[in-house]
C-alpha positions, 0 to 999 in steps of 0.5 A: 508456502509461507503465509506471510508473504500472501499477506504482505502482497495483499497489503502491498496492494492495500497501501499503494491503492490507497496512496494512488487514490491519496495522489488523485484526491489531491489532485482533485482538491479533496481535504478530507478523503485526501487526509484520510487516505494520506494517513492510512497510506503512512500506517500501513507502511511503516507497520509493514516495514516495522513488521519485515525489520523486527520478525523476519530473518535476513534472508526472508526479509528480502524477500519479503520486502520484494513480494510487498513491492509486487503487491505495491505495483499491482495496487498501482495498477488497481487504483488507475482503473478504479474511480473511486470518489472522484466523480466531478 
């Protein structure tokens, strides 16, 4: 099993609880957390996608880019059921 896609699951999940948390912040009207985490959103990503493009073939790629999604799903899942900073 390749360890690579573990990781880009685990941080599928990472970036989409942090933009799910970002969402929520903003609605919210929390400026700092929502920077923060709007930031750490477009790093992860884009180092990512940057990742995927640059070191995998064409044929892991694919699915590279489909484990990252699952992971991105759950991470969705996760930041709906936790209420992180978000006390009234």
């Amino acid at each position: 099993m390749d360890y690579y896609l573990i990781i880009y699951f685990l941080v599928g999940i990472i970036q989409d609880f942090l933009f799910t948390l970002n969402v929520k912040y903003v609605a919210k009207e929390k400026v700092i957390p929502a920077i923060l985490s709007s930031f750490a959103t477009v790093f992860v990503s884009m180092m990512v996608l940057y990742n995927i493009i640059i070191k995998l073939d064409s044929e892991r790629s694919i699915l590279a880019i489909v484990i990252y999604s699952a992971g991105i799903a759950t991470g969705t899942f996760l930041a709906m059921k936790f209420k992180l900073g978000l006390k009234d």
